[in-house]
C-alpha positions in Angstrom: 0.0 0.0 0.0 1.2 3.3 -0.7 1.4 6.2 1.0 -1.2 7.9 -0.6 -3.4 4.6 0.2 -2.3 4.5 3.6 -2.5 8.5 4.8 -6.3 8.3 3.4 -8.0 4.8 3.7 -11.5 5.3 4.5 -11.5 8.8 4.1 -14.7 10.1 2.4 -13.8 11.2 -1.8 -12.7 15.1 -2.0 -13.9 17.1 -4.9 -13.0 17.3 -8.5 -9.8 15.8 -9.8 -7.2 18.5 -10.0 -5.7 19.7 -13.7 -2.7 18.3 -15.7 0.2 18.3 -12.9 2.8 18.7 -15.5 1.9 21.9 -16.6 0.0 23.7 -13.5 1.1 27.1 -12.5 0.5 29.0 -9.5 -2.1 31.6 -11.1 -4.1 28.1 -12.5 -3.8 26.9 -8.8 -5.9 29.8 -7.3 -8.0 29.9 -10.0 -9.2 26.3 -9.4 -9.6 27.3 -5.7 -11.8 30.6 -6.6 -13.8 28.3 -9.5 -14.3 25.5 -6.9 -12.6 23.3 -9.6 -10.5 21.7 -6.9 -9.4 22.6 -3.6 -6.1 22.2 -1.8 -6.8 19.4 0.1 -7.7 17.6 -3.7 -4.7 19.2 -4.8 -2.3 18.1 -2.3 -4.2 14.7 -3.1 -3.3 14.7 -6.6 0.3 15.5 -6.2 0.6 12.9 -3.9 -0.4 10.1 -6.0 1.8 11.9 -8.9 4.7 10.6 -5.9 3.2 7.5 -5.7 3.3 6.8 -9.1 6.3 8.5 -10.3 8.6 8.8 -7.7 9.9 5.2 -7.7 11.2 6.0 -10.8 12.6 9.2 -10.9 13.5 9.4 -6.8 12.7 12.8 -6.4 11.4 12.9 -2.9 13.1 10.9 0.0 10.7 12.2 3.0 6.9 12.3 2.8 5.3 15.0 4.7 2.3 13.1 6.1 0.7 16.3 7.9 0.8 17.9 4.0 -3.3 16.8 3.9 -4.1 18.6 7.0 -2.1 21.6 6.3 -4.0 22.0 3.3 -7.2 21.1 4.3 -6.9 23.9 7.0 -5.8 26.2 4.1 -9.1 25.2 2.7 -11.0 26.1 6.3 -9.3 29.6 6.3 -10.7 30.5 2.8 -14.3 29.1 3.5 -13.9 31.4 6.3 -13.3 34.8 4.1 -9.7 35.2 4.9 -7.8 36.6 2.3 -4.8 34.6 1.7 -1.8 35.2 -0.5 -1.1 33.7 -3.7 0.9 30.5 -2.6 -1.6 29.3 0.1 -2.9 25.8 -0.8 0.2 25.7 -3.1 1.8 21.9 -3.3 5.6 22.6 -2.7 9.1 20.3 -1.9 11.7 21.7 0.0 15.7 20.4 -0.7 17.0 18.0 2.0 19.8 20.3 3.7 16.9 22.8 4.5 16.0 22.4 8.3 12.2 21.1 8.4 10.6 20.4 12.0 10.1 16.4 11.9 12.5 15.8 9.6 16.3 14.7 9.9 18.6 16.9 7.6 20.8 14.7 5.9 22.3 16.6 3.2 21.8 13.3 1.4 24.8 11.5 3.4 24.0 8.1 4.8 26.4 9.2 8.3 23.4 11.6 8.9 20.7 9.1 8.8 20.2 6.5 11.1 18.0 4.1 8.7 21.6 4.0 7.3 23.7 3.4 10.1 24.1 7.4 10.8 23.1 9.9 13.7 19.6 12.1 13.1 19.8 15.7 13.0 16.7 16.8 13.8 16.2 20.3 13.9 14.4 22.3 16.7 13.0 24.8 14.5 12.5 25.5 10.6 14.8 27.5 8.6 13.6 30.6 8.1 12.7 29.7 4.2 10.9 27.1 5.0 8.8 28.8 7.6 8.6 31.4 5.8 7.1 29.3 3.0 4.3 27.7 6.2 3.8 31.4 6.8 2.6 31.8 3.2 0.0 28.7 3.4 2.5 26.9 0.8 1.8 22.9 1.3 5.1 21.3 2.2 5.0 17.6 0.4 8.6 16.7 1.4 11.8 17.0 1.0 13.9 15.9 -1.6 17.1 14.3 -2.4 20.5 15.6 -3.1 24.3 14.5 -3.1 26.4 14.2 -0.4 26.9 17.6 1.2 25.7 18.8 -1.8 29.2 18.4 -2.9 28.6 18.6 -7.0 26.4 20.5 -9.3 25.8 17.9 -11.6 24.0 14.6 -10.0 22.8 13.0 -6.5 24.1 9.5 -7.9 25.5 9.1 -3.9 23.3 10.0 -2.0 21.8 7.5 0.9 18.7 7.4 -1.3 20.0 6.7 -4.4 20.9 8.9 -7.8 18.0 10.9 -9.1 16.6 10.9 -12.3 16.8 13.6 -15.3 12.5 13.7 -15.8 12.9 16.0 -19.2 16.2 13.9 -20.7 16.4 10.7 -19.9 19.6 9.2 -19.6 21.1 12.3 -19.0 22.3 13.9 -15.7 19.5 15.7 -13.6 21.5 18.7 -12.6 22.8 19.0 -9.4 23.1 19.6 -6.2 19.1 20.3 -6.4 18.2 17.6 -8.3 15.3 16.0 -6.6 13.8 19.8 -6.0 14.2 19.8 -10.3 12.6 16.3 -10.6 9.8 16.6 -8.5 8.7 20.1 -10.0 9.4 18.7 -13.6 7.5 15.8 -13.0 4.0 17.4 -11.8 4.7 16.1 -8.3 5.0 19.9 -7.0 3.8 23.1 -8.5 7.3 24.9 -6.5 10.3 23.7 -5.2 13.0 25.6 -2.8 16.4 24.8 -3.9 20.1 26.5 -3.0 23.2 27.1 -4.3 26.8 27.1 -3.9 28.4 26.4 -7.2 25.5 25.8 -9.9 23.1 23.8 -7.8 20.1 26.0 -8.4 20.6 26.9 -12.2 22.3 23.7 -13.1 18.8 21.6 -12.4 16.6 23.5 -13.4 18.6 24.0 -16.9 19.1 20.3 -17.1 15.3 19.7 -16.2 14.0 22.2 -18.6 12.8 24.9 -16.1 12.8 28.4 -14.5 15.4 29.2 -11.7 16.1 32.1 -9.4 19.8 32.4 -7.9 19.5 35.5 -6.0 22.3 37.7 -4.8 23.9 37.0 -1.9 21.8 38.3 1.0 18.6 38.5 0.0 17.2 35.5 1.2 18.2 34.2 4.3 20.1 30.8 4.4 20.3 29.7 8.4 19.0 26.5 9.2 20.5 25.1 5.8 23.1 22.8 5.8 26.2 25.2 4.3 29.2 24.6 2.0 29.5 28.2 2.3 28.4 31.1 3.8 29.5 33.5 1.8 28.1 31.7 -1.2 25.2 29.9 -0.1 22.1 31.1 -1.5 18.3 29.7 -1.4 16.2 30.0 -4.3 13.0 29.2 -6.4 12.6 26.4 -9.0 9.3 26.6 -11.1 8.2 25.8 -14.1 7.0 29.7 -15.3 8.9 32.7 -14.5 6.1 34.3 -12.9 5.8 31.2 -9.9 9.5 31.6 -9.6 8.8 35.5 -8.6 5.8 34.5 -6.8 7.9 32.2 -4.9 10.8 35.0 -4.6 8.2 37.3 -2.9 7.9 35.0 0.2 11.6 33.8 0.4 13.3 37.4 0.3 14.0 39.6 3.6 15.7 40.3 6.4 15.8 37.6 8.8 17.8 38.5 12.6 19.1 34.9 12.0 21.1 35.8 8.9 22.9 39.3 9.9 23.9 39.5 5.9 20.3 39.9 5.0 20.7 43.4 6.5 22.1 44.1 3.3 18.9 43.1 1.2 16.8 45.9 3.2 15.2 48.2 1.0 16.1 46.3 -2.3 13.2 44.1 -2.2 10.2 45.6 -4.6 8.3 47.6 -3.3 5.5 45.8 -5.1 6.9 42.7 -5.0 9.2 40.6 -7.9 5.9 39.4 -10.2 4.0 42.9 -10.2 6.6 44.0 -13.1 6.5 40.9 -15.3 4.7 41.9 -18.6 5.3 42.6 -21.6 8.0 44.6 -24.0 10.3 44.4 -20.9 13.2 43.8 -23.5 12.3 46.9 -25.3 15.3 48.7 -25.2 17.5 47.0 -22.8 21.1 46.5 -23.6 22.1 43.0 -22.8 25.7 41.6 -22.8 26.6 38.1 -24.9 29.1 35.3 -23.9 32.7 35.4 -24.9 36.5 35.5 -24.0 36.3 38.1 -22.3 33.8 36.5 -19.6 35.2 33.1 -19.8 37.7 31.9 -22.1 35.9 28.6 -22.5 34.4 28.7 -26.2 30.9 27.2 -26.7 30.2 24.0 -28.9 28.6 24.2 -32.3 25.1 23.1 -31.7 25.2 25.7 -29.0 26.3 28.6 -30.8 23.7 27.8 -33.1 20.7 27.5 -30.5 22.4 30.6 -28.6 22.4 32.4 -31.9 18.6 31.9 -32.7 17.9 33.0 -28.9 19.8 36.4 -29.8 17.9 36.6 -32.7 14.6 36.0 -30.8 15.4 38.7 -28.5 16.6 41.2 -30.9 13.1 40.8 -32.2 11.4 41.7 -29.0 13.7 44.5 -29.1 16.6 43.9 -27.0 20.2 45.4 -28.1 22.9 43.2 -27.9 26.3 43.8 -27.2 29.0 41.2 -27.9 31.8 40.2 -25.5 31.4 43.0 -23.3 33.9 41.9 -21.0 36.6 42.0 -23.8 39.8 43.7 -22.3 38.6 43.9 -19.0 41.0 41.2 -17.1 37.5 39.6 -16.2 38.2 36.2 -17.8 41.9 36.4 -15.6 40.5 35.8 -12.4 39.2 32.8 -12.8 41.0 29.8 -10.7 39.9 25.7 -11.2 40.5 25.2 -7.5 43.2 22.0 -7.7 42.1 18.7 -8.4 39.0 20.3 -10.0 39.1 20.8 -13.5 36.4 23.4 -14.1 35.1 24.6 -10.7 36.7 27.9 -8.8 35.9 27.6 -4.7 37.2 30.0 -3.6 35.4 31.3 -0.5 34.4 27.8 0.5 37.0 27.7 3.2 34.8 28.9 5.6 32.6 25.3 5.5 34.3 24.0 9.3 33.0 27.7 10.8 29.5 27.7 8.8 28.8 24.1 10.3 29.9 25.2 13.6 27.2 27.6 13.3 24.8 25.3 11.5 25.1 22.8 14.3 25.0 24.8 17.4 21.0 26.2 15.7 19.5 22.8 15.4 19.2 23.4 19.3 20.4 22.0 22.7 18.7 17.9 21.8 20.7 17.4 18.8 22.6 14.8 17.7 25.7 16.6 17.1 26.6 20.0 18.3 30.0 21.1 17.3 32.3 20.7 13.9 34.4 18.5 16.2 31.4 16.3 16.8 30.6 16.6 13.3 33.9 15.3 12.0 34.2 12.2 14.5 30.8 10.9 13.8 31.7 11.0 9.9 35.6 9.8 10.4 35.0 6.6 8.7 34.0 8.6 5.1 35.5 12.3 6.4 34.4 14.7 3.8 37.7 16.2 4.2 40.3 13.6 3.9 42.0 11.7 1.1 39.5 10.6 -1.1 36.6 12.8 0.1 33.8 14.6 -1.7 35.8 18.2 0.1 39.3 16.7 -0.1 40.1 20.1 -2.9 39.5 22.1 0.6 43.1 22.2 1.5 43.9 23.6 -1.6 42.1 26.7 -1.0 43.7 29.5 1.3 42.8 29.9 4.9 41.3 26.3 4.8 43.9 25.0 7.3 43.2 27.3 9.6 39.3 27.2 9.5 39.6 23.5 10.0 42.1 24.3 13.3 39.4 26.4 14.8 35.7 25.9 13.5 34.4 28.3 16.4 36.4 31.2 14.7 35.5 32.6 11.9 38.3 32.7 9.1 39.3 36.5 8.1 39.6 35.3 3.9 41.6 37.9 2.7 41.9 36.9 -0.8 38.4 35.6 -1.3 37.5 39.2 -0.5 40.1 40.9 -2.9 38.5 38.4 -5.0 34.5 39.3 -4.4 35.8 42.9 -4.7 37.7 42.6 -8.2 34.6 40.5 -10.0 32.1 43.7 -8.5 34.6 46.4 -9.3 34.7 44.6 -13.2 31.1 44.3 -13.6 29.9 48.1 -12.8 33.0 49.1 -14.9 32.0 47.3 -18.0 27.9 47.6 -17.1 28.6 51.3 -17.0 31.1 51.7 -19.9 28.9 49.3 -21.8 25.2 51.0 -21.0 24.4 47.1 -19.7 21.3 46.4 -17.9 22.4 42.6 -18.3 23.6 39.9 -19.6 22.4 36.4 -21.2 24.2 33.7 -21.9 23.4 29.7 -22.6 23.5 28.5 -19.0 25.5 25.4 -20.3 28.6 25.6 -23.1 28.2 22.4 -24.1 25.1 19.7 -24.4 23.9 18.0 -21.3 26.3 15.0 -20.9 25.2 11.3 -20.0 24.3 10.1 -16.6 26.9 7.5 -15.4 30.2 8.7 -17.6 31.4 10.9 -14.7 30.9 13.9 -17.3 29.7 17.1 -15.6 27.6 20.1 -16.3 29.6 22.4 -18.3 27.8 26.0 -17.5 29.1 29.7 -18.9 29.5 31.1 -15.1 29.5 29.7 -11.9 32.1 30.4 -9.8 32.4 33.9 -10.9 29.0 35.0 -9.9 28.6 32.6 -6.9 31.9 34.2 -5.5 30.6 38.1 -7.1 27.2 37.1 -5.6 25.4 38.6 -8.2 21.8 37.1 -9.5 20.8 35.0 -12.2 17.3 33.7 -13.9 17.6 30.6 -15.7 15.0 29.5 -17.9 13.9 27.4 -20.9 14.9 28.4 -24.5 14.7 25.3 -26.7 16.1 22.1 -26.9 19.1 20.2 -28.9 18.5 17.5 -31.5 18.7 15.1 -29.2 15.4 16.6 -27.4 17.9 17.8 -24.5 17.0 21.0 -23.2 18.9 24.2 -23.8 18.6 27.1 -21.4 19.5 30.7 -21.5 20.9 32.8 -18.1 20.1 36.0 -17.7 22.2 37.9 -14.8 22.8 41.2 -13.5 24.0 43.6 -11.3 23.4 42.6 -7.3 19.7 43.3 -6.3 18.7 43.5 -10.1 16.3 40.5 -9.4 13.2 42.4 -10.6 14.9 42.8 -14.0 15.8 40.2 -15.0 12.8 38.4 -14.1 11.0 40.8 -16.5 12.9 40.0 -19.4 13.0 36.5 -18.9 9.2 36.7 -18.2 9.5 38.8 -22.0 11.2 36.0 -23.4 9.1 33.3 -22.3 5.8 34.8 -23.2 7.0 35.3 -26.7 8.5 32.3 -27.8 6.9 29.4 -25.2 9.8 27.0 -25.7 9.3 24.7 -22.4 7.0 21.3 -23.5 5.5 19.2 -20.9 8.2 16.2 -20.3 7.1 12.8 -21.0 6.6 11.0 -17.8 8.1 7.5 -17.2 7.0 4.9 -14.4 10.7 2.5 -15.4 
């Protein structure tokens, strides 16, 4: 018996089945509730038994939130009662594993953190402030989904404790990573929104790969305590939809100042006043000057089918009346400060070294019952697969500067001298060239090259990662076609920090005029 079967034998039927899962969007959602087409307890029903059927499969979710029925059908009480909600309540969402739930162990997908694999529980004491942030809003949580260990790579989850999560728009192709059950679950109808986080690529690398919308906000907007780190000063929690418009919706509730994230302090005031949908219309590209991909960005050169995908997407926005300016970085020492962090061949980690301090922090929040309550702790309860030693999934750590001393004394925080020089020089670059140029952005395939195999030990090969996880600047990724092999091609549109409402209108532009995302074809194995 499944779930689903279990959670609701001999309940009385709900209402009217709920629409096609695959393509439902948040505005759809509330106007089922207003029609009395469905409610959210039917809803929350439906995407249930898309789990049950689906999620064998495609192992998307690893925890079922078995109160998700209740909280919706209370959602449903509330708006028989007249109370206005906002636009997520009764909303079906998923929330990525490292994000601290109430009931849930946080496992960061690492079978040492959960004892139905030999580990130790950490069970939180309270919610991140995302995910209560997301109760707050009515938002249904489903569960939470699956991701690598420590969320160490941006392409797959193939080691996790649950097993290696499946592409749902490519099959046989990587899913995208670290976020890739948040990707699979929203691809595959099983949620209308997904909350996912990144580091190095782990919010726009999925949702490229999976054929979606993504939001990788600037550092500081949205708080990210209570979330397993790799990073402080590069973690960042975003939205993973399958419109541009539920990816701002979802931006709306996520952003703020939060006293449990003193960076957020930064975000205050940049938030719209509005919020980040009430812009999104149309002939937002009218106008704007957007920068291309080139040598002077990255001197990584795009393959063939590529170019010509990237080229039709510059020719679709130059029609909507976007200017574009070629390799505005060209002569700008931009491409020069980019540094493969040894053994890595492609990813730059610097700031990272921090990861001993941000899990000391981590740690002492899940509150005074938990499992483990120092990095010391931490590290002796994971000895016999360290993360940090020869051989493990962090093992590049010591190449990186301050890294030693971090890992002497997790309760101080490192002073990272040259990550800052660093953070400064990519900032100081991009308002040089945005101003010389007369940017308001830039838009570049999110991946050089076509979406390589699962199981070759190929990775994602994206246009910028490093430079604006360590810059902190935003992104949008989102849908723009597909290769001949059906794989899905993305575009990446990013800015200057707190430019969030932009780019989300012309992405929103783009989208509405040229519709590339189709519904994936869904696959039970």
């Amino acid at each position: 018996m499944s779930y689903f079967d279990s959670a609701n034998e001999g309940a009385p039927p709900t209402d009217a089945a709920a629409p096609d899962l695959s393509t439902l969007t948040v505005a759809q959602v509330q106007e089922g509730f207003t029609s009395g087409r469905f409610t959210a307890q039917s809803l929350a029903e439906a995407c249930m038994k898309q789990i049950d059927a689906f999620n064998a499969h495609y192992n998307a979710v690893i925890f079922i939130n078995e109160a998700a029925i209740d909280d919706a059908r209370a959602i449903d009480q509330r708006r028989l009662a007249g109370e206005a909600l906002g636009p997520l309540a009764g909303v079906p969402v998923v929330v990525k594993d490292p994000m601290d739930m109430v009931g849930f162990p946080t496992t960061a997908g690492w079978s040492l953190l959960y004892s139905k694999t030999g580990g130790v529980d950490l069970m939180p004491a309270t919610d991140s402030p995302v995910v209560a942030r997301m109760r707050a809003a009515g938002a249904v949580i489903l569960g939470k989904t699956n991701v690598p260990v420590l969320s160490h790579t941006g392409t797959h989850a193939d080691d996790s404790w649950a097993g290696p999560t499946l592409n749902v728009a490519m099959p046989g192709r990587v899913p995208g990573g670290s976020s890739a059950g948040t990707a699979a679950a929203v691809s595959a109808g099983m949620a209308v929104l997904g909350l996912a986080e990144e580091t190095g690529g782990s919010i726009q690398n999925p949702a490229s790969a999976q054929d979606l919308v993504g939001i990788k906000p600037t550092i500081g907007l949205v708080p990210n305590a209570g979330v397993m780190p790799l990073s402080g000063n590069r973690d960042v929690v975003g939205p993973i939809a399958r419109c541009v418009r539920d990816a701002a919706l979802c931006l709306d509730v996520l952003a703020g100042y939060s006293s449990e994230d003193p960076k957020t302090l930064a975000g205050v005031g940049k938030k719209p006043a509005l919020g980040y949908a009430a812009r999104l219309g149309s002939q937002s590209l009218k106008g704007v000057r957007l920068g291309l991909y080139g040598p002077g960005w990255r001197a990584q050169p795009l393959s063939p089918p590529t170019q010509r995908l990237y080229a039709r997407a510059a020719q679709e926005l130059r029609a909507l009346g976007a200017v574009l300016v070629d390799d505005p970085f060209a002569g700008s020492g931009f491409a020069a400060l980019r540094q493969p962090t040894t053994p890595l061949p492609n990813f730059d980690a610097r700031g990272m070294e921090s990861v001993p301090y941000d899990l000391q922090r981590y740690l002492e929040r899940l509150g005074p019952n938990a499992a483990l309550k120092t990095f010391d702790e931490f590290a002796a309860a994971t000895a016999s697969q360290s993360a940090f030693g020869e051989g493990g999934v962090l093992a590049f750590m010591h190449n990186l500067p301050d890294f030693a001393a971090s890992l002497a004394s997790p309760s101080k925080p490192p002073a990272l001298p040259d990550f800052i020089a660093l953070k400064e020089a990519y900032l100081r670059i991009v308002d040089e060239v945005f101003a010389r140029e007369r940017l308001d952005g830039l838009v570049f395939p999110q991946m050089r090259e076509e979406l390589p195999p699962s199981g070759t030990g190929q990775t994602i090969q994206e246009t910028t990662v490093g430079e604006i996880n360590i810059a902190g600047l935003p992104a949008v990724t989102m849908p723009a076609g597909y290769y001949e092999s059906g794989a899905p091609f993305g575009l990446l549109f990013v800015g200057r920090l707190w430019s969030e409402a932009d780019l989300l209108a012309y992405a929103h532009d783009y989208e509405t005029a040229t519709r590339h995302r189709k519904p994936p074809v869904l696959s039970r194995g």
